[in-house]
C-alpha positions as a printed NumPy array, in Angstrom:
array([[100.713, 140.976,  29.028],
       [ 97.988, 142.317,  27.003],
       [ 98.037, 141.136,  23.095],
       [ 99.602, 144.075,  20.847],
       [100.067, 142.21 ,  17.889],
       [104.1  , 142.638,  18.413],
       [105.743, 139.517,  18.   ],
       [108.8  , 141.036,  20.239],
       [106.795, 141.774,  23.209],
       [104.555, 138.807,  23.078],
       [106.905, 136.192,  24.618],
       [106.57 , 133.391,  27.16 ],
       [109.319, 133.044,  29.226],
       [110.092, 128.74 ,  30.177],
       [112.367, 127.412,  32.661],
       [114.554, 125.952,  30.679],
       [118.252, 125.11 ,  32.327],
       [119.563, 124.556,  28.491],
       [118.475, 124.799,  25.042],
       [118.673, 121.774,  23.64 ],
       [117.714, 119.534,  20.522],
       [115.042, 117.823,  22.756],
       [114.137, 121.057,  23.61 ],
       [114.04 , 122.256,  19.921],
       [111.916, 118.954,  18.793],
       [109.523, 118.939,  21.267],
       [108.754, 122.621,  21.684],
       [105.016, 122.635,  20.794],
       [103.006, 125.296,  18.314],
       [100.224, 127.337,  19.345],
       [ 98.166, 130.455,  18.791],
       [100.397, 132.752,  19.159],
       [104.538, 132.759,  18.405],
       [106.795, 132.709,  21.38 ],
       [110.624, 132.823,  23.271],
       [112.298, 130.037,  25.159],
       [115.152, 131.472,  26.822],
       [117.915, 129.635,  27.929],
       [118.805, 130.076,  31.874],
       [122.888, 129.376,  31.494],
       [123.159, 131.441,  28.454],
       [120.377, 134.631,  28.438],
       [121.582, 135.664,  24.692],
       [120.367, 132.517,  23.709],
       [116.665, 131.877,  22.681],
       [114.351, 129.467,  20.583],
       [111.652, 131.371,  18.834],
       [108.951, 129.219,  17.934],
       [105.954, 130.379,  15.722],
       [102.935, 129.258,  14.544],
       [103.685, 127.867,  11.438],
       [105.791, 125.38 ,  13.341],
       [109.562, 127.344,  12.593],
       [111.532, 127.564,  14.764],
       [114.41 , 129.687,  14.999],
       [117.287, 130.044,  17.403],
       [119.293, 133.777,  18.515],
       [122.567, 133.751,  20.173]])
């Protein structure tokens, strides 16, 4: 997906079988902010941004 500056449609999507605290520590920063969604639970999701926050939905 093209770049539109939209932090909601600029996501990756990661196969990740379960959010976890490993998952939480070790998800890495980059240049843009993404989503980690959880495969068990899809209302779940680990937003990570730039600045190195990260923030959890679900």
């Amino acid at each position: 997906m093209k770049g539109t500056g939209n932090f909601s449609e600029e996501f990756k999507r990661d196969a990740v079988t379960q959010i976890t605290e490993r998952v939480v520590d070790t998800a890495e920063t980059g240049s843009k902010d993404y989503i980690i969604w959880d495969d068990k639970l899809p209302e779940l999701s680990l937003s990570v941004f730039v600045s190195g926050i990260r923030s959890h939905r679900g």
